[in-house]
VEXMI-970826 format. One record per residue (C-alpha): residue number from 1; residue in three letters; x, y, z. Coordinates in steps of 0.001 Angstrom, whole numbers, plus 500000, padded with zeros to 6 digits. Layout:
N
ATOM, seq, type, east, north, up
ATOM, NUM, ALA, X, Y, Z
...
END
This chain:
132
ATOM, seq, type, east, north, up
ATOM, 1, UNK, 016372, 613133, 776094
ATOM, 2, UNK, 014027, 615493, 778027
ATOM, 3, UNK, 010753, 614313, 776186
ATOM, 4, UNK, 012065, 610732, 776759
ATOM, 5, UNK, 012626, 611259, 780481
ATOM, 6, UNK, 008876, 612916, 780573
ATOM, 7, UNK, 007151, 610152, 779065
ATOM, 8, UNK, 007519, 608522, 782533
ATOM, 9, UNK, 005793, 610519, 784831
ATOM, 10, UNK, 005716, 613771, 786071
ATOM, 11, UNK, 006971, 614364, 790017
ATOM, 12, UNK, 006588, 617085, 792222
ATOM, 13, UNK, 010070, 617230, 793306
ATOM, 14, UNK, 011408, 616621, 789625
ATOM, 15, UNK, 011938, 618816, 786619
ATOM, 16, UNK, 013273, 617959, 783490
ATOM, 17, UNK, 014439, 620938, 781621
ATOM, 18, UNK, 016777, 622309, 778945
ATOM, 19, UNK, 018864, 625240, 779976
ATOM, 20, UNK, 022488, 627327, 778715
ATOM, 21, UNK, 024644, 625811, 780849
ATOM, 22, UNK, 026692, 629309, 781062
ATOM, 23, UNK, 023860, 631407, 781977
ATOM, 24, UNK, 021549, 630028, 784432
ATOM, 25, UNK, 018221, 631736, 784948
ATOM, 26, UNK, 017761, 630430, 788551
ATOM, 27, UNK, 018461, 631245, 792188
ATOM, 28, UNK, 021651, 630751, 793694
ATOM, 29, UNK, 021611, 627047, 795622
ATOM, 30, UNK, 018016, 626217, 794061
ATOM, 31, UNK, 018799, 622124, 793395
ATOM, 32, UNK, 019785, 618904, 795124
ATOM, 33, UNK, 020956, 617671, 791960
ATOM, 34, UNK, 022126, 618573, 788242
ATOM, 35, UNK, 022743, 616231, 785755
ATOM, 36, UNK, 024498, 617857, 782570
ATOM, 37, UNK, 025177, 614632, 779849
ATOM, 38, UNK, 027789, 614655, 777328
ATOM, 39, UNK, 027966, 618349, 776849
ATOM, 40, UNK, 031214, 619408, 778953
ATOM, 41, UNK, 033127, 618353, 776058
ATOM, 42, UNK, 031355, 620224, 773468
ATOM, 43, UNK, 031410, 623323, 775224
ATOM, 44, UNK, 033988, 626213, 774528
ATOM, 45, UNK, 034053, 627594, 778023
ATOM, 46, UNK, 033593, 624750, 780463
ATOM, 47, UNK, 034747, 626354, 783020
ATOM, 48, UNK, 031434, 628917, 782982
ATOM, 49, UNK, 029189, 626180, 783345
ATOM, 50, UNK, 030608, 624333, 786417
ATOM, 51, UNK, 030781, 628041, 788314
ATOM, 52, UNK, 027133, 628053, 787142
ATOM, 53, UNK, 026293, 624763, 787765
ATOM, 54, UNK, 028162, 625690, 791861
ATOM, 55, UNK, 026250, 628108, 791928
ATOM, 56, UNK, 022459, 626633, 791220
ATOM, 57, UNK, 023608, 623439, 793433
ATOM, 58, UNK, 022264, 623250, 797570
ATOM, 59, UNK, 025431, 622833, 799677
ATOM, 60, UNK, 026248, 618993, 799066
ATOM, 61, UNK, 024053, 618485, 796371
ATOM, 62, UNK, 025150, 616061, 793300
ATOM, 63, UNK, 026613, 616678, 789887
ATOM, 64, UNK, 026044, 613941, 787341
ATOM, 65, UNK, 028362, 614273, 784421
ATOM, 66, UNK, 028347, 611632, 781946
ATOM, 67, UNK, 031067, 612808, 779543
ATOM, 68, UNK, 033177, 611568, 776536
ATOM, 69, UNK, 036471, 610933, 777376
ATOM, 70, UNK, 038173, 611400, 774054
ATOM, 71, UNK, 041485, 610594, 775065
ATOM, 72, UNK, 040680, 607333, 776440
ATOM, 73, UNK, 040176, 604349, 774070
ATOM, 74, UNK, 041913, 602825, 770836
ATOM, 75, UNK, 039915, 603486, 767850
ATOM, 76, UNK, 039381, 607499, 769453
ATOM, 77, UNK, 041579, 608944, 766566
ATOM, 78, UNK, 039801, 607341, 763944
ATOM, 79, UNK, 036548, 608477, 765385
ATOM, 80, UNK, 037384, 611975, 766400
ATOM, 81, UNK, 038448, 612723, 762341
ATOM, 82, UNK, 035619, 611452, 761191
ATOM, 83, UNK, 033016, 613174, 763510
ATOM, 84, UNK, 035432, 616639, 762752
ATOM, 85, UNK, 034551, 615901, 758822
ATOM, 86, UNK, 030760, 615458, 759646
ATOM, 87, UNK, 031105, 618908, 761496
ATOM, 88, UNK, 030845, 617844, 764674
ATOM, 89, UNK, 032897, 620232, 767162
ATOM, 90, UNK, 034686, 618598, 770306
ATOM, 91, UNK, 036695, 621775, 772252
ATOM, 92, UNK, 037710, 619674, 775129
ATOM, 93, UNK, 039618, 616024, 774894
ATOM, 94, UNK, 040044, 614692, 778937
ATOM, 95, UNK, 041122, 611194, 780170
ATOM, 96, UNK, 039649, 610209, 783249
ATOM, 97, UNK, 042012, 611748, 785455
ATOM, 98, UNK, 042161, 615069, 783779
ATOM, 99, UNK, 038016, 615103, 784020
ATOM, 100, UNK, 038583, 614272, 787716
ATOM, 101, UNK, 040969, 617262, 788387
ATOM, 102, UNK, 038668, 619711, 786084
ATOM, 103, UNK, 035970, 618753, 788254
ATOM, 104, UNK, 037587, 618991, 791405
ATOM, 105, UNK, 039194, 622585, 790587
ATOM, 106, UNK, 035693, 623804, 790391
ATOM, 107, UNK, 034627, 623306, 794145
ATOM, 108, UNK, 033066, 619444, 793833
ATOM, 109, UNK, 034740, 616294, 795285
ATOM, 110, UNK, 034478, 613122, 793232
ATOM, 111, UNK, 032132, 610385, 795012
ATOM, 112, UNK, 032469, 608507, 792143
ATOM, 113, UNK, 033995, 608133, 788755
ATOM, 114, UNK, 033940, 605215, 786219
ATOM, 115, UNK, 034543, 604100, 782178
ATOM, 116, UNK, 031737, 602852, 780267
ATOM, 117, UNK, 032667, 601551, 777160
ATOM, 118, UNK, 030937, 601077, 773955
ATOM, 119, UNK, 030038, 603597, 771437
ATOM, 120, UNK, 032064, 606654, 770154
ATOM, 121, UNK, 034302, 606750, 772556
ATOM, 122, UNK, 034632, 606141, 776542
ATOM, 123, UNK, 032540, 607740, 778666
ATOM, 124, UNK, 033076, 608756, 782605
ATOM, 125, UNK, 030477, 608767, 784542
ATOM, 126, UNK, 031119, 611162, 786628
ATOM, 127, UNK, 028977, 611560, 790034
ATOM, 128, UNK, 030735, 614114, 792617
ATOM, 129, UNK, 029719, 616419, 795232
ATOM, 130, UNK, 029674, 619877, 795899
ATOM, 131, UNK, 031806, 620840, 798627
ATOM, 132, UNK, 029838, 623304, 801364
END
């Protein structure tokens, strides 16, 4: 995704980096924006990376958090064995309310919040705000 997202230019104001999510190498309030994608729900401690990602964002800067919703959806059971046979690891499982109220509990107020469907599952794409 990051070599993707380079191949169009290069911006003084824009970096497009991988990180640990729960251990942040930079300085408190240091972005406008983070974008984590589909990674919330593969993480074991969530809750570590939104105080990081708080803490890296500038007063009222923007979270983007585009995450599988594995309890939304019809065919999610179906998917969700299969994927745990191939080894893949999901920790979290959040409908779209319950990713709403995660990401409100850690200091960000939802601007806005819909379902894309299509794929593995339902995805929220989550855009909120972090609340100075």
């Amino acid at each position: 995704m990051i070599l993707e997202a380079r191949k169009h230019g290069e911006y003084e104001n824009l970096t497009f980096e991988t990180a640990d999510a729960v251990a942040l190498s930079y300085s408190h309030e240091k972005f406008d924006c983070v974008l984590i994608a589909n990674a919330l729900h593969i993480m074991p401690k969530p809750d570590e990376a939104m105080k990081e990602i708080y803490r890296v964002l500038k007063p009222n800067g923007t979270l983007c958090a585009p995450t599988f919703l594995w309890k939304e959806g019809k065919q999610r059971k179906m998917i969700k064995s299969l994927m745990s046979i191939l080894g893949f690891k999901m920790y979290q499982e959040w409908n779209k309310n319950q990713f709403e109220d995660f990401i409100k509990e850690y200091g960000f107020s939802v601007v806005e919040m819909k379902l894309a469907h299509g794929g593995l599952a339902p995805i929220g794409v989550m855009i909120a705000q972090k609340v100075a």
